[in-house]
N, C-alpha and C positions, 0 to 999 in steps of 0.2 A: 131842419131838425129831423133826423130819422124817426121811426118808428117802429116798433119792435113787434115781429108778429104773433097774435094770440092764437089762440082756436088747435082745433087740431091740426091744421096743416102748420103749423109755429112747431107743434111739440116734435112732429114728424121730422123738420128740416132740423133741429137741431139733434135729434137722434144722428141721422146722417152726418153730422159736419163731426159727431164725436164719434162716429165710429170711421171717418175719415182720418180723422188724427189717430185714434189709435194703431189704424195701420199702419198709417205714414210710419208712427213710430217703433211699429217690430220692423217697418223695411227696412229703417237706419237700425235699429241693432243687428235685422241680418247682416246689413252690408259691413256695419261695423266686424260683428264676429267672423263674416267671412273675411275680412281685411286683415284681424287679427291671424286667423289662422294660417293665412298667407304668409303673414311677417315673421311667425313663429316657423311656418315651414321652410325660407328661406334663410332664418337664422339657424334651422336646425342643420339645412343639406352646408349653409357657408362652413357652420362648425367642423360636421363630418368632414367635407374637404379639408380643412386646414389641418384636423387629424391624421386626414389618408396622406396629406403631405408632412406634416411632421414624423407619420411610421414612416413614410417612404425613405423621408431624410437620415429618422436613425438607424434605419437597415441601412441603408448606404454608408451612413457615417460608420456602424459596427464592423458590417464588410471591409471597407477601406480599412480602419485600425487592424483589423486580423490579416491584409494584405502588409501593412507595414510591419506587423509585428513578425510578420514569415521573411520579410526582408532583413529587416533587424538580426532573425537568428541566423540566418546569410552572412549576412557581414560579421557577425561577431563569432561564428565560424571561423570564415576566412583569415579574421583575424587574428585567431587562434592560433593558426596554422603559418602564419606566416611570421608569428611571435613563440612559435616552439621552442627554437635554441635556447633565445633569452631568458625565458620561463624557466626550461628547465635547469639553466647554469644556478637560478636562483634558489633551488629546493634544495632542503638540508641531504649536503652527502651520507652514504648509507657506510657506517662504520661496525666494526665489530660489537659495538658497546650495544646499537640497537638489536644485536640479536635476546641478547641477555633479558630479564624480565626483572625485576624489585622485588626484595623481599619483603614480601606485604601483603596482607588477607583484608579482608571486609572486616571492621570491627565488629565486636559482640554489638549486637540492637536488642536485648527485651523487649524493648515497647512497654505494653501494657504489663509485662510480668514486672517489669522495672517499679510500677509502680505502688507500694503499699497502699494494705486498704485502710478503708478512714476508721476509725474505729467510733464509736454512737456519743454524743454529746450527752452528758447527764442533766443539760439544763432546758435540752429537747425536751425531756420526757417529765418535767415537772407539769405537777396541775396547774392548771388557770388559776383556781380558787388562789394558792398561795403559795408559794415557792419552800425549797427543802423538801425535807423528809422529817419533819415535825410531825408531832400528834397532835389530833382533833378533832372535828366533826367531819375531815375528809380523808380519814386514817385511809377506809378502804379504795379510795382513788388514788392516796397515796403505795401505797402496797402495789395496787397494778401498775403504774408506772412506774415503779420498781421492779417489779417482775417483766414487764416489756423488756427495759433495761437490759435488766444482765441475761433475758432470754438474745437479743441483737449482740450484746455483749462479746457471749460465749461464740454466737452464728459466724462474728467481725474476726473472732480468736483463730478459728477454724476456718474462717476463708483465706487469712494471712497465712496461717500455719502452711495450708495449702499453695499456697504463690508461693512461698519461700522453696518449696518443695519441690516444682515445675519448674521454679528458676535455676533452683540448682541444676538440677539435671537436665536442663537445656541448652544452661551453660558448660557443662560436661561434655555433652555432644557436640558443642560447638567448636569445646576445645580441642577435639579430636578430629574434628575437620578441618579445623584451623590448621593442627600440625602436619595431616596431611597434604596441605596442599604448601606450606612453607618446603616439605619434605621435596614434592613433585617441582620447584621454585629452584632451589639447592642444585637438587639432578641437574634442571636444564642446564642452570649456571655453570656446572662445571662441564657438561658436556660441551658451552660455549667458549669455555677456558683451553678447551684442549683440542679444539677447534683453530683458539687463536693460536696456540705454540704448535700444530700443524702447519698451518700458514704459514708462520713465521719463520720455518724451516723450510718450507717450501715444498712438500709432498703434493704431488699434483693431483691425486683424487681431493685431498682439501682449499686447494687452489682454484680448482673447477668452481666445487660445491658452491666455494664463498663467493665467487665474482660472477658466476649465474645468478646465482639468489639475488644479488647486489642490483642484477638489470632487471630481475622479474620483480621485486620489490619495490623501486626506483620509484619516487614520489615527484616525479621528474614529465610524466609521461599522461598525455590525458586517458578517459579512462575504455574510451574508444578503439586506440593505438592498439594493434595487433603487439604483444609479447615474447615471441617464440623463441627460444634458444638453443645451440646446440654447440658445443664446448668443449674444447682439450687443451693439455699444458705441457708446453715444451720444457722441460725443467733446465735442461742441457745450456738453450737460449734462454731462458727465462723469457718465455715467450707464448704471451695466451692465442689462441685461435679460434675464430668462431663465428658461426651462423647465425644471422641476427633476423629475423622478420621485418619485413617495411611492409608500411601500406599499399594496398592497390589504389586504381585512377581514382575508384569513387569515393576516397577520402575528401578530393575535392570538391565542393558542390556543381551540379552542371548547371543549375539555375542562376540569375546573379538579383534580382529584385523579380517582384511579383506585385504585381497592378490588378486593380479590382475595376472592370468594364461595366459599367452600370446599363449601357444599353441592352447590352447580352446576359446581364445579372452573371458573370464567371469571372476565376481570376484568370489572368494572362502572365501566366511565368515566360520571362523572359532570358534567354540561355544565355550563359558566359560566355565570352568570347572562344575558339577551341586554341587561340596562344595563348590566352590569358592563362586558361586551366591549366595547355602542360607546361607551361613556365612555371606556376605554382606549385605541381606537383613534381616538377623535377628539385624545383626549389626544398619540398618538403621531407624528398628523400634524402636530400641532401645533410640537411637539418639532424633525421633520424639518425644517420651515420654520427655525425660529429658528437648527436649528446648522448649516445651510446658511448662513446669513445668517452667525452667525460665521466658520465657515471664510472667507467671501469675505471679509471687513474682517479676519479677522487675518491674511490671506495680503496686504494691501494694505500694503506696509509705504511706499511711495512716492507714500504717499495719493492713489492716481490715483483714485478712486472718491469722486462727492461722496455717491453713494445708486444702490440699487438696486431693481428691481422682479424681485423672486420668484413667478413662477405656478406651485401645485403642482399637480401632476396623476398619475393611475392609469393607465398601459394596459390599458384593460378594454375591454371591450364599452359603447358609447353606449347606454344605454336606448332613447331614440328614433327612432334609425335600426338598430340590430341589429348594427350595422358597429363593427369595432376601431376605436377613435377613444382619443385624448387627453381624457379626464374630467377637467374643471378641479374642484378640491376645495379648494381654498386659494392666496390671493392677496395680496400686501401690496406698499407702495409705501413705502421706509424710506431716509430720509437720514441716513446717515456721522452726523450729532451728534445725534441724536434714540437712534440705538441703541446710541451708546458710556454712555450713561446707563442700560443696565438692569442689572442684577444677574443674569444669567440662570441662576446655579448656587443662585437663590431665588426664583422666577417661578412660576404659574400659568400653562403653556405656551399653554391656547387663552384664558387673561384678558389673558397680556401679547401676543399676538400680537392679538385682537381691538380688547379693548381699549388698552391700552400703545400701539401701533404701528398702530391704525385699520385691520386688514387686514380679509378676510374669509375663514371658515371656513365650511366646508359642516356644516349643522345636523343632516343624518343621510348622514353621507357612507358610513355601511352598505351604501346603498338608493342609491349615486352619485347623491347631488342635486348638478350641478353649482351653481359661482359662476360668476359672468363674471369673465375673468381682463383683466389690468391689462394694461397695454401688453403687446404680444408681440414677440418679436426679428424675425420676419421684418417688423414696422412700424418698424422705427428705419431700415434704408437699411443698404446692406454687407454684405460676408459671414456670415454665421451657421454659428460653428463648432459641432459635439456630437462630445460623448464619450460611448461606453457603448455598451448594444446596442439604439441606435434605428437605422435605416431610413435615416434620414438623412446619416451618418456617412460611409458607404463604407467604414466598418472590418467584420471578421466578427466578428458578434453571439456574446456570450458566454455560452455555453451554461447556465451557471451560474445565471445572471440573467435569462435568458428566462423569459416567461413558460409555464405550463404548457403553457397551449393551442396557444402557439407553436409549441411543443418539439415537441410531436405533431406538429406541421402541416408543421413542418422534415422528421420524421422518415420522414412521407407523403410529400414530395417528394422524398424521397431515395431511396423506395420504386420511386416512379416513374418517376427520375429511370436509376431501375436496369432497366427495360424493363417494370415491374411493374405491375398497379393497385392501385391505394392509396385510401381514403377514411381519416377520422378517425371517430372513433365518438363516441355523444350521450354527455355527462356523466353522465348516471343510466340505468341498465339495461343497462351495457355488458359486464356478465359479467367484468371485470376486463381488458376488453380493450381497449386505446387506440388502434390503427390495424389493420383488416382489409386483407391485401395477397391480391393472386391473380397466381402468376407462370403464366403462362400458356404453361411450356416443359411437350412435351407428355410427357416421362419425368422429371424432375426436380420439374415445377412442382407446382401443387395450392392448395391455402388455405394463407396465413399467417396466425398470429394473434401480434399484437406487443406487448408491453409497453414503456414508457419509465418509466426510473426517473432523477430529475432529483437523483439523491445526492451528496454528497461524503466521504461513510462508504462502507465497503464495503457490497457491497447484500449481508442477509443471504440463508442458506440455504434459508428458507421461500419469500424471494419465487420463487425456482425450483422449488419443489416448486408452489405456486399456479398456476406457467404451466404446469407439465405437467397439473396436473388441469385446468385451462382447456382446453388442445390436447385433452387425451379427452373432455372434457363436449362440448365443439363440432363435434367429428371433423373439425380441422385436419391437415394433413400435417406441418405444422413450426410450434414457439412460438420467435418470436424475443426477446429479453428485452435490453434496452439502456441503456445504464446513462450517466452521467456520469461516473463512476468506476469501480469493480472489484470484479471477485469474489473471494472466495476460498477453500481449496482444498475446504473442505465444497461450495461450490458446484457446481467443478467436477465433484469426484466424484459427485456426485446426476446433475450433467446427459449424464454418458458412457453413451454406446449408447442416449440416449433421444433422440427427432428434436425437440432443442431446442440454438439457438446462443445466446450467450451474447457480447455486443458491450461492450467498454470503452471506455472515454472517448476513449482514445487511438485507439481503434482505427474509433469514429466517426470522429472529425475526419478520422483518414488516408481514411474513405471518402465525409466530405461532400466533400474538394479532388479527389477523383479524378471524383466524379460533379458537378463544376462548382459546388457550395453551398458555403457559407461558416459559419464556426462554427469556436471557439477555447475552451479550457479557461483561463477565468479573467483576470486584466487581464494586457495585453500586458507586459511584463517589462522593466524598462528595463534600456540597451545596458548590457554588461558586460564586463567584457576575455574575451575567448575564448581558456581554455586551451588549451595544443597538447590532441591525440587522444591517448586512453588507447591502449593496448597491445586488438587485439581478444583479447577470452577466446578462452583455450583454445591460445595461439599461444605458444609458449615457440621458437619460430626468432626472430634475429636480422633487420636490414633493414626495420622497420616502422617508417610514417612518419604524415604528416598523410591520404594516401591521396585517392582523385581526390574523392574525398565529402567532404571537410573544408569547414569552411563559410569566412570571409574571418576574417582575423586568427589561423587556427590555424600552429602552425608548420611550416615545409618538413617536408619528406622529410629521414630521418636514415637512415644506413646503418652500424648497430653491430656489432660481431663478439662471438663468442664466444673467447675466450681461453682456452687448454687451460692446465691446471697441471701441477703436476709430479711427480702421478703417472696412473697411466691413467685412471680412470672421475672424474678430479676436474675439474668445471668452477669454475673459478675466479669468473667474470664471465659472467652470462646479459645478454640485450638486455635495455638499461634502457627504461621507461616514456619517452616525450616529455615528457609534463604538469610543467611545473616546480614547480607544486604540490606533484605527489604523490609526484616522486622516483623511479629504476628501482623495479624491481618485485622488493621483497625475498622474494618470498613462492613463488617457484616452485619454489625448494630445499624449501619444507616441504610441498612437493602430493602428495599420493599418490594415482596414479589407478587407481579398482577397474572394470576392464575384463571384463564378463560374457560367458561365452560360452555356447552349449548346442547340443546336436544337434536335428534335426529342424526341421520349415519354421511350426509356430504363429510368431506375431506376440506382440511382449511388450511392458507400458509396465515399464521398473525406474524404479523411486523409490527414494528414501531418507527417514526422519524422524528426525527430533535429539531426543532423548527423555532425560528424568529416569526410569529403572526402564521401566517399559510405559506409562507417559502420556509424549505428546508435548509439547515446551514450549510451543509455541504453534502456530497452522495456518499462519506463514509459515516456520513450520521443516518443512512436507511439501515436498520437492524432487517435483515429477515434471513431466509434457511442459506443465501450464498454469503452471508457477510453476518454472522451471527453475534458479533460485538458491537461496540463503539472502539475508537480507538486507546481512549481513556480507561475503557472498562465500565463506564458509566450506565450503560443499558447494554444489555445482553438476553439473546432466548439462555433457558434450558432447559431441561428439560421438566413435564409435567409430573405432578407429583398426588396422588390422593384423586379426588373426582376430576382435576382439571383437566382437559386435554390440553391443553399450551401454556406458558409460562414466561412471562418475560419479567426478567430481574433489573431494578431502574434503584442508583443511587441519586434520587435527586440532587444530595445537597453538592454532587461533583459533578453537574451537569453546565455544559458552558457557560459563562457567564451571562454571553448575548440569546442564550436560549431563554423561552417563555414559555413552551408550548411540547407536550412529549404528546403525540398523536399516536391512537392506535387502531393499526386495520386490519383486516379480514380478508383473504381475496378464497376464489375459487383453487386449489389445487387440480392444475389441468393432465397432468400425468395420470391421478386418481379417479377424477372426474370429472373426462374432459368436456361432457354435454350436461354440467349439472346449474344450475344457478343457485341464487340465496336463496331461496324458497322455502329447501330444509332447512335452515337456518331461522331457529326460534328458541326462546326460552332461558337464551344468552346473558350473562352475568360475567363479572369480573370481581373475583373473588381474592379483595386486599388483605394479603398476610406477611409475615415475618420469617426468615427462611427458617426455624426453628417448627412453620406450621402451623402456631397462633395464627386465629384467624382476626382482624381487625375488622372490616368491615364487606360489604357487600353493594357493587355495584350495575346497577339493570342497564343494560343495554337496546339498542332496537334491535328487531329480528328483519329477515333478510325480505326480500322482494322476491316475484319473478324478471326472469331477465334479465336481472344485474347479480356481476358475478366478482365484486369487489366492493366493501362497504365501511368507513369509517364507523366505528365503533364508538371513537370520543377521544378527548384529549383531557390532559393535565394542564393544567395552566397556572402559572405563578401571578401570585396577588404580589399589591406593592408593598404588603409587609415581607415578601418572600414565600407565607405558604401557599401550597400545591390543590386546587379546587380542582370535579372533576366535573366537566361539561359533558352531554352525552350528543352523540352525533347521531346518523342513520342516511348520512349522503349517501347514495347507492352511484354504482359505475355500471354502464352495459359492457361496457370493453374492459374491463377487468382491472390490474395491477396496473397494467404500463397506461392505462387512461389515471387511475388516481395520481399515481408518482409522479406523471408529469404537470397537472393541479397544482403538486406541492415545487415543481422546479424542477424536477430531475429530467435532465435531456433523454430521450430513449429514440432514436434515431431508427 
């Protein structure tokens, strides 16, 4: 039987045994939570791994897709090209009839003038107490709501009086633009009538006219395909002649798929065969000849045509003189019944054009071995019409359709033509540069180095990141980068505060006409009734008409009122639209304009982007100073009005469906201020009004930081009943615009 020890030495040994256990027990917890933390740490690094290989796997997987989908547009090129004939045998022949145009305008649209106003319910304006117009202890509540009455009464009388009045005389207007343009409808008509009984007689300036037009028109042709023509008529033979453009080598691709190397992370284009290519493209000139040749006999419906001769040719470079010349490459001499007899949607294009129709084909037209070509128009006698963009024409040459080398050479003369020097640069070793300019003003000027991009896509955001490394590799002052088409807003925002301009298609042309060149974006458009003038944005005043800039057939000057209603802040009737198209302009009641304002003297660009959560829908929903709309019209700058400095005008209730979210931001203007941050930036509001200047409400914003030189302001955001709540932000950016835009998705490369 043990015995339990008393005394002091008893109390002493059990102090010890319990602060033995106590330790024991934090050492099992340490060991525990150091265990724990272990397990947590190896479940956190397995996680990250299996993330860095799941990103690794979707860059690979995304890479790979963008390698097939480059192959994809490969193949379905190709097979474009090698389905030309058939295609084009398939497109509706171009007849007389489609020159003509319908007699028919835009109906009359009122809109809103269309509609009368309501006039006041008398059972409104009854008292609570008790209905009528009885006498009794509520005579005199009875009396003012009588007097309310026929006060709204008489206001209802005289807003309609007023509609009726605006309608007439709108529709007056309308009808006299209407007959104008039936009038300008009529002309054409008969000038295409006597068009056709030229034809039909067979006068060969009308002969020309119509059987050029017939190829340059041709819906037959992709939109790529060089155009060119140049034409005479033998009347004697009845016998058309004429110069047709084919494409050069690189119509076909020299790539044939593209493989994405994961080890190397690049793609690996893999070249065509070089039989493959010039079989195809002796094939495709082949092609060009025969369904030129249809177009012209199916466009013959008045069989003025006994036989034609077709010379094809490239605008290239002549091998033997060095000089741009006309390379004949294919020639045939084919009479009206020899070719109603082929099957061509089951041909061998260079067997039934050699042999079939006895022409000639260039045997390695890679390497421009000319043929001699067959009779030539300016040998028949008469004038020789062309269509397209040869030289000859006296039309401006379409940008589209020029040749590369042209393009540049245009773009050199336009260089110089601006007080500049300008050369073109050699094809190979040119650093990506296609025209060296030197302006030779002594504070502004320095090296230019220029790029031409001959696109009808937007030019991506790389090719602007390429000219600025070009501009520092070469230590130019300024990269100019020029486009046939457009940028977009990744672009912009890469190119801001870097001494690089950025030229669109439009805004070439506006500067070949000023600097006396010539040059047009795509085939001239034929005549079309000209609607009256839209309303200029941003003008919600009454009194807007055709304006002195209206081009011929838009309609007069209209002078519309505003009609007050019948209560104070209600506008009844805003100035309608001219365009009988499109109707007044229903939409200025739904504008809400967010008028920014702030202390201090920094320079600001505000944007806005149309956004699902934090990604934007797409890069034409970033509104700011190079893309100042939505496509829709839905959000737009304009300009500021009263205190505001900026303005941006947002019709909610036509903003995309899938949108939730109109954000708006702030960035630094680096042109103005280019070492400034947010700092100035205080005291900031956003001041909700109605483009009439009513002010609705007022909203605070946060004020700027140092250092950060780009700052969300706040968003709008749709609740799930639909309306619009405004959250306020104050995320601040050090790197400015292209660090937020790309937050919200936009690539800036």
């Amino acid at each position: 039987m043990s015995r339990r020890a008393t005394g002091l030495i008893g109390t002493w040994a059990e102090i010890q045994r319990q602060q033995r256990r106590r330790e024991e027990a934090q050492q099992r917890a340490r060991v525990q939570q150091q265990r724990e933390q272990e397990r947590r740490q190896r479940a956190a690094e397995r996680a990250a791994a299996r993330s860095q290989r799941e990103q690794q796997a979707a860059y690979r997987q995304r890479r790979e897709a963008d390698a097939r989908q480059r192959t994809e547009e490969l193949d379905a090129r190709v097979e474009v090209l090698k389905n030309l004939l058939r295609a084009g045998c398939d497109a509706p022949a171009f007849t007389p009839a489609s020159l003509a145009r319908p007699e028919q305008v835009e109906p009359f649209a009122p809109g809103r003038l269309g509609v009368p106003v309501p006039m006041p319910d008398p059972n409104a304006y009854q008292p609570a107490s008790q209905g009528g117009w009885g006498f009794g202890a509520n005579r005199q509540a009875q009396e003012q709501a009588r007097a309310r009455y026929e006060h709204d009464w008489r206001a209802a009388q005289a807003a309609e009086a007023q509609r009726q009045h605006q309608l007439a005389l709108y529709h007056q207007q309308y009808q006299q633009w209407a007959d104008e343009q039936l009038a300008t409808i009529r002309r054409h008509n008969a000038a295409v009538e006597r068009l056709t009984a030229a034809l039909q007689r067979g006068e060969p300036e009308s002969v020309v006219e119509y059987f050029t037009a017939a190829l340059y028109a041709s819906q037959g042709w992709p939109q790529d395909l060089p155009r060119q023509v140049s034409a005479s008529f033998d009347s004697a033979a009845r016998q058309l002649v004429l110069n047709w453009e084919l494409p050069g080598y690189a119509v076909v691709p020299e790539v044939s798929l593209v493989r994405y190397m994961p080890g190397t992370d690049r793609d690996k284009e893999v070249q065509r065969p070089a039989i493959e290519r010039r079989t195809l493209y002796r094939d495709v000139l082949a092609q060009c000849v025969l369904l030129a040749l249809h177009d012209l006999f199916a466009a013959d419906r008045f069989g003025v045509l006994d036989s034609v001769v077709l010379n094809g040719f490239v605008d290239d470079t002549d091998p033997a003189t060095g000089h741009r010349a006309q390379v004949f490459l294919a020639t045939v001499t084919v009479p009206r019944a020899d070719f109603a007899r082929l099957n061509l949607t089951q041909v061998s294009a260079p067997d039934c054009l050699v042999g079939g129709l006895r022409g000639r084909l260039s045997d390695r037209p890679e390497r421009r071995a000319q043929v001699r070509p067959g009779r030539l128009p300016g040998e028949v006698g008469g004038s020789v019409v062309s269509h397209g963009d040869g030289d000859g024409d006296g039309e401006e040459p379409d940008l589209y359709e020029m040749d590369p080398l042209e393009f540049e050479e245009l773009v050199a003369d336009l260089f110089r033509a601006m007080g500049m020097q300008a050369v073109t640069t050699e094809r190979s070793g040119d650093g990506g540069v296609d025209v060296d300019a030197l302006d030779p003003d002594p504070i502004r000027g320095g090296k230019i180095v220029v790029q031409v991009k001959r696109y009808r896509n937007t030019v991506p955001p790389s090719a602007v990141r390429d000219l600025y490394g070009t501009v520092q590799g070469v230590g130019a002052n300024k990269g100019v980068l020029i486009t046939t088409s457009a940028f977009g807003p990744g672009s912009h925002a890469f190119a801001n505060g870097k001494p690089l301009t950025l030229i669109t298609g439009t805004q070439l042309v506006d500067l070949l006409r000023r600097h006396g060149l010539n040059g047009r974006l795509g085939a001239v458009p034929a005549p079309a009734p000209a609607p009256a003038p839209e309303r200029q944005e941003g003008t919600a005043a009454a009194g807007l008409g055709a304006g002195p800039d209206a081009g011929p057939g838009a309609a007069p000057d209209i002078d519309l009122y505003t009609a007050s209603g019948t209560g104070p802040d209600t506008d009844l009737y805003a100035a309608p639209d001219i365009n009988p198209a499109a109707g007044p302009d229903a939409d200025l009641d739904e504008t809400s304009v967010l008028g920014l304002t702030w202390s201090g003297a920094v320079a600001l660009d505000v944007c806005a982007l149309v956004c699902q959560g934090n990604r934007i829908l797409s890069e034409d929903q970033f509104v700011f100073y190079n893309n100042p709309r939505t496509a829709d019209g839905s959000v737009r700058m304009m300009p500021a009005v009263g205190p505001d400095k900026a303005a941006v005008w947002v019709r909610f209730e036509q903003l995309p469906p899938q949108a939730d979210r109109l954000v708006l931001v702030a960035a630094i203007d680096p042109e103005v201020n280019p070492e400034a941050d947010l700092s100035g930036f205080s005291d900031a509001r956003i001041r909700l009004s109605v483009p009439s200047g009513t002010a609705i409400d007022e909203l605070d914003v946060s004020d700027g930081r140092p250092g950060e030189t780009a700052l969300v302001l706040g968003s709008f955001r749709r609740r799930a009943n639909g309306d619009w709540t405004f959250v306020t932000g104050g995320k601040g950016y050090p790197g400015g615009l292209v660090d937020l835009v790309e937050e919200y998705g936009i690539e800036v490369e």
